[in-house]
FIKOLKE-640163 format. One line per field, with one value per residue (C-alpha): residue in one letter; y, z, x; residue number from 0. Coordinates in steps of 0.001 Angstrom, whole numbers, plus 524288, in hexadecimal, padded with zeros to 5 digits. Example, Ala and Ser with C-alpha at 12.3 -4.5 7.8 and 13.67 -1.06 7.14 Angstrom:
type <- a:s
py <- 7EE6C:7FBDC
pz <- 81E78:81BE4
px <- 8300C:83566
seq <- 0:1
// end
This chain:
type <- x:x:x:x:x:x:x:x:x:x:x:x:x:x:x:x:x:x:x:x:x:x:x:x:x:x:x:x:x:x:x:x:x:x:x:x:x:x:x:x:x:x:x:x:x:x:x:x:x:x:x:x:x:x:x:x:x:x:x:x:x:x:x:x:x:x:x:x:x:x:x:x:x:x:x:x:x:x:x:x:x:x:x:x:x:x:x:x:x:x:x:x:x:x:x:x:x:x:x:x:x:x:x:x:x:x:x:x:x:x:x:x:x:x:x:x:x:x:x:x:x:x:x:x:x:x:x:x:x:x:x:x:x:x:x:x:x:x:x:x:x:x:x:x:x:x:x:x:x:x:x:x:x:x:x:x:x:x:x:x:x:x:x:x:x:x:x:x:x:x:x:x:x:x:x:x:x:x:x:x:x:x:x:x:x:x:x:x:x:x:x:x:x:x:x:x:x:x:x:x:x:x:x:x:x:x:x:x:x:x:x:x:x:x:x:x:x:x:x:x:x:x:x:x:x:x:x:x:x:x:x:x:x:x:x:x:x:x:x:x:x:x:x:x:x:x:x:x:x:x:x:x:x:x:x:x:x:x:x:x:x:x:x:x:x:x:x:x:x:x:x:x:x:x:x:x:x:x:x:x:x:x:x:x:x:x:x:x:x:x:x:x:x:x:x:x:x:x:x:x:x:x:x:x:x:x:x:x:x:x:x:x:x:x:x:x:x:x:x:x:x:x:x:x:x:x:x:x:x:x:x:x:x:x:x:x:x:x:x:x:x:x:x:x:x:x:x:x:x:x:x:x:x:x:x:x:x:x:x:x:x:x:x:x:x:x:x:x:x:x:x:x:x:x:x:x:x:x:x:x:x:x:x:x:x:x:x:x:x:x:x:x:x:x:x:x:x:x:x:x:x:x:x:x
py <- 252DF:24D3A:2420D:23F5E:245EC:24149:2455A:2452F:23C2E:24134:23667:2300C:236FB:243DE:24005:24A48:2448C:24E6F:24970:24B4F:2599A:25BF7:258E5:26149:26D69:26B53:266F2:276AA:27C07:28828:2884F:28BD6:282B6:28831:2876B:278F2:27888:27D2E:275B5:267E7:26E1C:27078:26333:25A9B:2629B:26370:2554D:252A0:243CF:23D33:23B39:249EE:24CBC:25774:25E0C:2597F:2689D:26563:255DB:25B1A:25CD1:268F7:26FC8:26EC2:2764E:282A9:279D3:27C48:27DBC:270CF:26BB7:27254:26D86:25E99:261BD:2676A:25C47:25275:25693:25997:24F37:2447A:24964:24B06:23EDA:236D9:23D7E:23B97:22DAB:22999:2333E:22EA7:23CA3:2412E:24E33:25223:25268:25BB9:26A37:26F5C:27060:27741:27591:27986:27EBD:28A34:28BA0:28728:28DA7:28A1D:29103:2876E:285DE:278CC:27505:27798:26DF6:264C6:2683B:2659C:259C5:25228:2594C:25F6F:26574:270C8:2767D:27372:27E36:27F27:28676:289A8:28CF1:291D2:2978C:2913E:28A07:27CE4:2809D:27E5D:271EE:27474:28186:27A64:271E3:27E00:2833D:27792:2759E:28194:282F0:2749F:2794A:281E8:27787:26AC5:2608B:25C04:2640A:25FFB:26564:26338:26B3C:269D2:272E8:2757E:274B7:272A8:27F13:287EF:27F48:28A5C:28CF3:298A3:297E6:29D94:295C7:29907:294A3:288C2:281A7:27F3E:276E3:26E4D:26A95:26BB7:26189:25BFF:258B3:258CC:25536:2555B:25340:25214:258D8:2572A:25E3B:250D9:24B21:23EC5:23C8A:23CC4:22E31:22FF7:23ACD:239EF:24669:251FD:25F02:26507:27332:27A35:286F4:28F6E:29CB0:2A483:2AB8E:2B4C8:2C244:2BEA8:2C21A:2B8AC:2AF09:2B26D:2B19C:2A63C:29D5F:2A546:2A2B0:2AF1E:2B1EF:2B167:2BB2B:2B3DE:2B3D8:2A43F:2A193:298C7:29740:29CC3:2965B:29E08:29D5C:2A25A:29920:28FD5:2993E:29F7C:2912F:28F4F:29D80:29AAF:28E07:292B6:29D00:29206:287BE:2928D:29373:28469:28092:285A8:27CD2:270A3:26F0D:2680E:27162:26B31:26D3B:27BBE:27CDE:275E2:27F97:28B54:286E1:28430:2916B:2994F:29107:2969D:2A367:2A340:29F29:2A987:2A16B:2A752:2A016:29354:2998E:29B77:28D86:2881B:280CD:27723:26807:26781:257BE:25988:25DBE:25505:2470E:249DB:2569D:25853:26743:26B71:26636:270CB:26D5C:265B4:27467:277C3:26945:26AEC:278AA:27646:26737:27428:27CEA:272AE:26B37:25D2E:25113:24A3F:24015:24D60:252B8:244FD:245DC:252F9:24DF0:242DB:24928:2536E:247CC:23F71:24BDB:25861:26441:26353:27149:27146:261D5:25D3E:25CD3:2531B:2489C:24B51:24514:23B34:237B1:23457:22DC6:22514:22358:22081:22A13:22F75:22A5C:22FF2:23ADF:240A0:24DD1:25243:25FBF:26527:27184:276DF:2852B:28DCE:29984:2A67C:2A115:29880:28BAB:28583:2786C:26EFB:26653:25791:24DFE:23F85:236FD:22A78:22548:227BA:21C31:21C8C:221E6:21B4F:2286C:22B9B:23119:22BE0:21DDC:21919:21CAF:21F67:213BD:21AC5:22611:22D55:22E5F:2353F
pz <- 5CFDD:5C17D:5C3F8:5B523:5A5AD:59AA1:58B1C:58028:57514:56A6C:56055:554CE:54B84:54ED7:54C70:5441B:53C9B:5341B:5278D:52D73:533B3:52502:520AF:52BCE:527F5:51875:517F1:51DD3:511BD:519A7:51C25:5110A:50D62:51702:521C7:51E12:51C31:529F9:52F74:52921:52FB8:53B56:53D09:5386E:54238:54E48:5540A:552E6:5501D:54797:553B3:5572F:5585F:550EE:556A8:551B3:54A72:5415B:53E1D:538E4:52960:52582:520EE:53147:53428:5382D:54270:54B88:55A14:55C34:557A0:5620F:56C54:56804:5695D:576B8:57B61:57623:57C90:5896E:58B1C:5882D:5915F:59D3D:59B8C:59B93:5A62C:5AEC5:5ACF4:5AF26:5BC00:5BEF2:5C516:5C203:5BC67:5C8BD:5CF45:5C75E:5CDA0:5C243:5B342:5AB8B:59CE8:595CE:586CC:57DE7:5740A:573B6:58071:5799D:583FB:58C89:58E0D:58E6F:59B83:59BE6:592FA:59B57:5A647:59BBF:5996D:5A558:5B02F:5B7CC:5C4C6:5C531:5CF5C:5C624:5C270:5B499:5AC81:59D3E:59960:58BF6:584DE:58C37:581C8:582B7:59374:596B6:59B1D:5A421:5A689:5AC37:5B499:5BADC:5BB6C:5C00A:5CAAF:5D20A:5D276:5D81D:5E360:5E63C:5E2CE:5E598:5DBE2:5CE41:5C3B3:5B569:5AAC5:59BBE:59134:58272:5767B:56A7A:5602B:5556F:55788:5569A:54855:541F4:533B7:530EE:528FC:534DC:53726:5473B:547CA:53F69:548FF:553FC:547F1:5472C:5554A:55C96:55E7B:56777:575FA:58362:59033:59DBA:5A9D3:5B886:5C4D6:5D22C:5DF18:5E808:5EF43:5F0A5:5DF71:5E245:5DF72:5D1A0:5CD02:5C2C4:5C5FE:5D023:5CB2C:5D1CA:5CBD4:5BEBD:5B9E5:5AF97:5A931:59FA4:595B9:58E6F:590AE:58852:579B7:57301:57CFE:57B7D:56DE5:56B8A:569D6:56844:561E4:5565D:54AD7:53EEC:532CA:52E0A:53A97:53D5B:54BE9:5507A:55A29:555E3:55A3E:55807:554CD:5612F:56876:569FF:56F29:5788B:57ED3:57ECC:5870B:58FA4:59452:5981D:5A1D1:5A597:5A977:5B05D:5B9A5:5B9DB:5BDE0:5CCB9:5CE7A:5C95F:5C69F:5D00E:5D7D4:5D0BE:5C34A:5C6B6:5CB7F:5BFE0:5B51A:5BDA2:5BC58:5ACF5:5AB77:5B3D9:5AD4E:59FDE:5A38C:5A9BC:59D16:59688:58F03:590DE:5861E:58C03:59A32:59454:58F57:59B48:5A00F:5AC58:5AA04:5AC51:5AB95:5B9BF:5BDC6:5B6B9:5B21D:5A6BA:59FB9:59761:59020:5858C:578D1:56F74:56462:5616A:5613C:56EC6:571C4:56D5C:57290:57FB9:57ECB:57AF6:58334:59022:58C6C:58BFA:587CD:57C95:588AD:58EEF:5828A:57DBC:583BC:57D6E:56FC9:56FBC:573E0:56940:55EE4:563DC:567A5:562D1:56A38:572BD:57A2C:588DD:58A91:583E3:59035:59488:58848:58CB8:5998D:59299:589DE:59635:59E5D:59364:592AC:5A335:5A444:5B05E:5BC5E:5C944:5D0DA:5C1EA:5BF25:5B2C4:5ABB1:5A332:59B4B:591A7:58A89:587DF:57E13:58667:58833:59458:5993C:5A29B:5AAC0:5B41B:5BCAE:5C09B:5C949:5C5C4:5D16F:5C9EA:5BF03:5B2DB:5ABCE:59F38:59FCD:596F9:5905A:58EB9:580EE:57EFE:581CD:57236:56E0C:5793E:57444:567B3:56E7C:56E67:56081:5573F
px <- B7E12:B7B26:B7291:B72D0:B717A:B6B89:B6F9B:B670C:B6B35:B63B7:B5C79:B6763:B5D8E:B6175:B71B2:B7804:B8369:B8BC0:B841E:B7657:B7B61:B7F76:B72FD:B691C:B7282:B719B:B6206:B5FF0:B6504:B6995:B771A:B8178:B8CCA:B9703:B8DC9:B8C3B:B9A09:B9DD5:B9318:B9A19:BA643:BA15D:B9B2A:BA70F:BAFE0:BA772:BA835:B9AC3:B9880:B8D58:B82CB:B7F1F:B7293:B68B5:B5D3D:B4F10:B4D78:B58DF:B56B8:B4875:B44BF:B4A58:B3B0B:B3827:B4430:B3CEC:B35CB:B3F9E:B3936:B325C:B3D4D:B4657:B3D6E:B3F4D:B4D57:B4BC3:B421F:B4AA5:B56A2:B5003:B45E3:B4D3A:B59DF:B50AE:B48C1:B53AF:B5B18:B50C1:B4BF8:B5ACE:B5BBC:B4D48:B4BAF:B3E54:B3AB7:B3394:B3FB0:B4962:B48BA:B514B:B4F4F:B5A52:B5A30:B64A7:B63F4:B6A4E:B63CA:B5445:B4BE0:B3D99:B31C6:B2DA4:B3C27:B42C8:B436A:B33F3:B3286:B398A:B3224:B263E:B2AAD:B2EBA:B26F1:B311B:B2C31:B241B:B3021:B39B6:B4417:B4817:B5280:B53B7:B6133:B635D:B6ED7:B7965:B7F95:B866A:B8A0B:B794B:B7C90:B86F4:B7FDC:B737F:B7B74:B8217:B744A:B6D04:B7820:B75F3:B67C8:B6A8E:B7191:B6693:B5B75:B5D80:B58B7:B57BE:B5DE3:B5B7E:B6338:B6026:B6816:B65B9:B6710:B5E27:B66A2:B5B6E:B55C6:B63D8:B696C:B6EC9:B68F3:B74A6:B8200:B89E4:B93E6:B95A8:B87BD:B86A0:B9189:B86A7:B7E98:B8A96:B8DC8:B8101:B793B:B6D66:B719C:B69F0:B6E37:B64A6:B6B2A:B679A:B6CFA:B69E1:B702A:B67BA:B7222:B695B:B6C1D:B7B59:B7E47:B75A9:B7B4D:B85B0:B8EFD:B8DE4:B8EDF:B9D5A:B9C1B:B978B:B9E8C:B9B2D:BA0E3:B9A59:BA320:B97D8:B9ECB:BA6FC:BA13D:BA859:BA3B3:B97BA:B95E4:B9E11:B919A:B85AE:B7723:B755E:B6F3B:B7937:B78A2:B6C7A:B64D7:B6760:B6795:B7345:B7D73:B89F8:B95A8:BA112:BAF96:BB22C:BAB4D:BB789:BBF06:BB49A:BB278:BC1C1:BC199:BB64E:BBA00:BC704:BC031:BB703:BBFC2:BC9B7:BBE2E:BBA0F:BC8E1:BC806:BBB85:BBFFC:BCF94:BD772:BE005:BEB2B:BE701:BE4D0:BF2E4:BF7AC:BEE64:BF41B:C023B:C0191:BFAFE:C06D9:C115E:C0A9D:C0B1F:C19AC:C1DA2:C1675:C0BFE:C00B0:BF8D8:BFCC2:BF8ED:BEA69:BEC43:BECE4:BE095:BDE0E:BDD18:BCD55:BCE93:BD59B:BC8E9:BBF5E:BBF03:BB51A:BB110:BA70A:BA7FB:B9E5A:BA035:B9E52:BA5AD:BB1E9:BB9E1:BB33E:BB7BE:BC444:BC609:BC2E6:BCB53:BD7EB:BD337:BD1FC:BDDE1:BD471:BD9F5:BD150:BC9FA:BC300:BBEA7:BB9CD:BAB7D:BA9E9:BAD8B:BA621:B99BB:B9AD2:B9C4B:B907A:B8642:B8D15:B8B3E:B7F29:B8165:B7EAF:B7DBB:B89D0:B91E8:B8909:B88D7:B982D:B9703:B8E2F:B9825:BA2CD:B9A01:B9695:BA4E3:BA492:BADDD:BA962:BABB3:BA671:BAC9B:BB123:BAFA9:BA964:BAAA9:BA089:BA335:B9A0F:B9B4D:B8E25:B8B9F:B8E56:B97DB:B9840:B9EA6:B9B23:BA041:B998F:BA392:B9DED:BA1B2:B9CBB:B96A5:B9772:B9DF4:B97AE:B8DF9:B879F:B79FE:B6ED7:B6C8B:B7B65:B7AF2:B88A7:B8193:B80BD:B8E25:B97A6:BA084:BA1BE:BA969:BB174:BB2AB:BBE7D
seq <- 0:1:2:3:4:5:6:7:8:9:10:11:12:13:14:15:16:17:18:19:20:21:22:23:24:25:26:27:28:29:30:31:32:33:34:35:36:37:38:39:40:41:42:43:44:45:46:47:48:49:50:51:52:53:54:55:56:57:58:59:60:61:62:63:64:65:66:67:68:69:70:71:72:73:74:75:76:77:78:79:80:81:82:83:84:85:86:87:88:89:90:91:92:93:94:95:96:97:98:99:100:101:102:103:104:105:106:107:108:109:110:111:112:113:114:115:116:117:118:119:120:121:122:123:124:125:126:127:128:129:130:131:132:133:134:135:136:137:138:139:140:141:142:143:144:145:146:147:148:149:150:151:152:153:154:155:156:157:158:159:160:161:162:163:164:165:166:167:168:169:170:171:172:173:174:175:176:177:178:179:180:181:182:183:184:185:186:187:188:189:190:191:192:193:194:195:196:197:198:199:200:201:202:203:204:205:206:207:208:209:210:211:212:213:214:215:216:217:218:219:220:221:222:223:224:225:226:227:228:229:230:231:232:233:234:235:236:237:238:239:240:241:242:243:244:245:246:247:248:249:250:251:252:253:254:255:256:257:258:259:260:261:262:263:264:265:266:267:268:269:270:271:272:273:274:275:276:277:278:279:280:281:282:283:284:285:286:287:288:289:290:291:292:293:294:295:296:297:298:299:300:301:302:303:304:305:306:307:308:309:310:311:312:313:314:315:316:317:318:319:320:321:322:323:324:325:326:327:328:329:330:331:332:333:334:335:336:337:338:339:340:341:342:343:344:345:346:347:348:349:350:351:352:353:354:355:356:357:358:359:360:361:362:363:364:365:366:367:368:369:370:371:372:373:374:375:376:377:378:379:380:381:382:383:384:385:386:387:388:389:390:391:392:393:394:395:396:397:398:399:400:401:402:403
// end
C-alpha cells in the first residue's frame, strides 16, 4: 500500500526560462553556433514552460565550473533530504520504523552511496536494508516500486523509496547534437514515497499496489543503444539520445503492453482488440492488423506514462490511440518541471489529484521507459478519493493549468 509521496519543488531561484537557458549555454563560450542553434530549437519545440528548474553546479559563476562534486552532492542532498523529511512528518512514521531503503538514481553513485547518506542523516535503524540502483534511466522509479514490493511480501514493514537524478554533474560541454538534447529537456526533480504491506495502515494509505510488470528489451542493439552515456569524438561525456529512440520506445511499448493486456483488460475489450485485429487480416491489411491496439482507458481511470519529451508524448498519445484528456497530465508536467527522469510519473499523479480527479476504487497506470531499454508499468487501485496535500508541488499554480 502507498501510505503517501512527497515531490521536491525546487527554490524559484533555480527557474530556467528559455532566456536564462540561453544565457548558462552562451556564458561557457564552448559550444559553436549550430550547437546553439539546435539547442534554441530544441528548447522552443520541446514543451518545456518558463518554471523548470537548474541544478546548483550550473546556476554557479562560470570560473567555479570545474568545482563540480560538492556541487553534485548539494543537488543530491537537496533532492533527497527535503523529499524524505517531508514525507515523513506528514506520514508521522518515524525513521526507526522503515525496514527498507531503496534509492533510485542513473547517473551520480558518489562512495558512501546515497542512501548511506540518508541513513547518515535521519538515523535509520542499524537493521535496516538498503538498495542503490543506478543506471536505470527514467523506469528507477517504477523499478523500485516493483523492487520494494516483493522484498515486502517477504518482509513485512516499512518500505521507503526516494529516486532523484544528478543532472549538474552529466551537462554536456560537446557539439554533438544526439547529446546536447538531454541539456534541453532535463531538469531537477525528486520524488520519496512510502510503502507498507501492515494491514493495520489500510484506512491511511492512499492506493494499494494491484500488480507491477516490467520487460526489458536490451538484446536488441538498437534498443540498447537508443539512449546511451559515451564519449563523443572529443572525449565529452554525455548521454546520447538518438534518432532512433522514438521509434525504439514506439517498438517496445507495443511488446510491453501485448503482455500487460491479459492482466488488466476487461474480457470484453480483449474480445473486441482480437476481433479488429482478424477483421484486418481477412481483409488483407496487415499494416492496419499491427495497428491495432487495446483501449487501455477500459482498464484504468487515470494513467500517468513518462514524460520524456513532447515527441515521446505525442508518439505514445499515436501509438495508444489517447484522446487529448489522458495525455493532459503528461503535458502539463513537462511544461511546469521538464523532464525529471525516474520521478516524473509521480509530479503526474500530483498534477490529477490536485485536479481531484481521483476518486476511490480508481485504477491508476504508471508507465515509465529506462535506457537498456526497459519499460516498465505499476497498476494502482485508490482507497480514497484523492485531496490536495500541503506539499503538492502543483499547490501554487494548479489553477493556471492546463495551459495551450
Amino acid at each position: 500500500m502507498l501510505l503517501g509521496y512527497s515531490c521536491q519543488l525546487p527554490d524559484s531561484g533555480r527557474r530556467c526560462s528559455l532566456d536564462v537557458c540561453e544565457y548558462l549555454g552562451l556564458r561557457m563560450k564552448i559550444y559553436n553556433e549550430e550547437a546553439v542553434e539546435f539547442m534554441r530549437l530544441i528548447y522552443r519545440k520541446s514543451g518545456l514552460g518558463e518554471e523548470t528548474c537548474m541544478p546548483p553546479y550550473l546556476m554557479q559563476p562560470v570560473e567555479n565550473l570545474s568545482i563540480k562534486h560538492p556541487l553534485e552532492i548539494q543537488e543530491a542532498e537537496e533532492g533527497l533530504f527535503s523529499t524524505v523529511s517531508a514525507l515523513l512528518c506528514k506520514i508521522d512514521v518515524a525513521p526507526e520504523e522503515i525496514s527498507l531503503l531503496l534509492v533510485g538514481c542513473s547517473l551520480f553513485a558518489p562512495s558512501p552511496s546515497l542512501s548511506a547518506m540518508l541513513v547518515k542523516r535521519f538515523g535509520f535503524s542499524k537493521s535496516v536494508k538498503s538498495y542503490n540502483l543506478s543506471g536505470m534511466g527514467c523506469s528507477a522509479g517504477t523499478v523500485c516500486i516493483d523492487l520494494a514490493g516483493r522484498l515486502l511480501r517477504c518482509r513485512p514493514g516499512y518500505a521507503l523509496i526516494v529516486v532523484t537524478e544528478g543532472m549538474g554533474g552529466n551537462w554536456y560541454f560537446g557539439n554533438n547534437r544526439h547529446m546536447l538534447v538531454t541539456n534541453c529537456i532535463f531538469r531537477v526533480g525528486s520524488t520519496a514515497l512510502l510503502l507498507t504491506s501492515d494491514p493495520v495502515q489500510r484506512p491511511k494509505a492512499k492506493m494499494e499496489l494491484v500488480l507491477t510488470h516490467r520487460t526489458h528489451h536490451g538484446a536488441d542493439d538498437s534498443a540498447y543503444g537508443a539512449a546511451i552515456q559515451m564519449d563523443d569524438d572529443e572525449g565529452m561525456v554525455g548521454v546520447a539520445l538518438t534518432k532512433d529512440l522514438i521509434r525504439v520506445a514506439g517498438t517496445s511499448l507495443r511488446q510491453h503492453i501485448s503482455t500487460l493486456a491479459p492482466s488488466v483488460l476487461p474480457l470484453s475489450e480483449m474480445v473486441r482488440y482480437v476481433c479488429n485485429v482478424a477483421k484486418s487480416y481477412v481483409a488483407g491489411d496487415k499494416k492496419a492488423a499491427k495497428a491495432q491496439v487495446p483501449d487501455f482507458t477500459k482498464a484504468f481511470e487515470q494513467i500517468c506514462f513518462h514524460a520524456g519529451g513532447k515527441a515521446v508524448i505525442d508518439s505514445v498519445g499515436k501509438l495508444m490511440k489517447f484522446e487529448r484528456g489522458v495525455l493532459e497530465p503528461a503535458r502539463m508536467t513537462l511544461h511546469r518541471f521538464g523532464n525529471t527522469s525516474s520521478s516524473l510519473v509521480f509530479y503526474e499523479l500530483a498534477y490529477i489529484e490536485a485536479k481531484g480527479r481521483v476518486k476511490k476504487g480508481d485504477r491508476v497506470w504508471m508507465l515509465a521507459f529506462g535506457t537498456g531499454f526497459k519499460a516498465c508499468s505499476v497498476v494502482w487501485r485508490a482507497l480514497k478519493d484523492s485531496s490536495l496535500d500541503p506539499d503538492n508541488p502543483w499547490k501554487g499554480c494548479i489553477h493556471r493549468y492546463p495551459v495551450s
